[in-house]
DODOLUM-982438 format. One record per residue (C-alpha): x negated, y, z negated; residue in one letter. Coordinates in steps of 0.05 Angstrom, whole numbers, plus 5000, padded with zeros to 4 digits. Each point is the difference from the previous one (the first is absolute). Layout:
// residues N
XYZa...
//
This chain:
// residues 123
748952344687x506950214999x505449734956x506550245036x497349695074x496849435002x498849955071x496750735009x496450065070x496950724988x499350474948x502450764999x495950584984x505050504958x499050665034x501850454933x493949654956x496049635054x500549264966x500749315027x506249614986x503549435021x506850305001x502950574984x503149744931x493349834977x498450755010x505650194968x497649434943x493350374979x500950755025x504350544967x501350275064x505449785068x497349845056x499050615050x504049865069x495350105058x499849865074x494549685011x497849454952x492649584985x500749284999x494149544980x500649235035x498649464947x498649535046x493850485036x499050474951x500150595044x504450734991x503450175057x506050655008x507049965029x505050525011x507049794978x503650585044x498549545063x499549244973x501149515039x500549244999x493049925028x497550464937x501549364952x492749715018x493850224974x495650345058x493849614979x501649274982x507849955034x502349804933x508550134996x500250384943x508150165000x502449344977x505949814960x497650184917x499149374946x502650264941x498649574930x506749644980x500349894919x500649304991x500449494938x494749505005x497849504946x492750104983x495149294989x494849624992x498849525061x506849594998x495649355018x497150124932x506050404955x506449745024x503550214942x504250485038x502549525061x506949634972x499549285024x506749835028x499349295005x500349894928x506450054975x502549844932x504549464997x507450044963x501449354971x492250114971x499949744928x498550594944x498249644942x498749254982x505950044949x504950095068x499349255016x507149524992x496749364980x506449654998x499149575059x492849744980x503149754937x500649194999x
//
């Protein structure tokens, strides 16, 4: 599983050690090695599971399907976004994190019972 392209439709054999990887930064990831430039590349389909060889001097638009199952393997790449999410419990259970706006504290709210003017209940 690849965790630079989340969307990966094949995987590429590395012609320098003869691996599988999703990508080429995930060869670059566990190898201490580039990645050899070839002409002619190995694809596995993920959706099939079949190998199948294309030659990149001649590719054409009609080379971005797999030969066996039709699935488009050129598509635009789904890269992971960093994001800052707030982890929890069920929040119909823990809703100590959700801020209910509805209550409101009140100004004129008296602080202590000392606060009161008494002067009017007098007789």
């Amino acid at each position: 599983m690849c965790k630079h392209i989340l969307n990966a439709q094949v995987a590429i054999r590395a012609p320098c050690c003869k691996k599988w990887f999703d990508c080429a930064e995930c060869h670059a990831a566990v190898s201490d090695h580039p990645l050899r430039k070839t002409n002619e590349m190995v694809f596995a389909c993920k959706k099939c599971k079949k190998a199948f060889r294309k030659d990149m001097i001649d590719y054409e638009e009609e080379d971005e399907y797999c030969p066996h199952c039709d699935n488009h393997y050129v598509i635009d790449a789904v890269i992971p976004e960093p994001k800052l999410n707030i982890e929890t419990e069920d929040i119909r259970v823990d809703s100590r994190v959700v801020k209910d706006e509805r209550i409101r504290p009140k100004q004129d709210q008296l602080k202590s019972i000392f606060q009161i003017d008494g002067s009017d209940m007098l007789g």
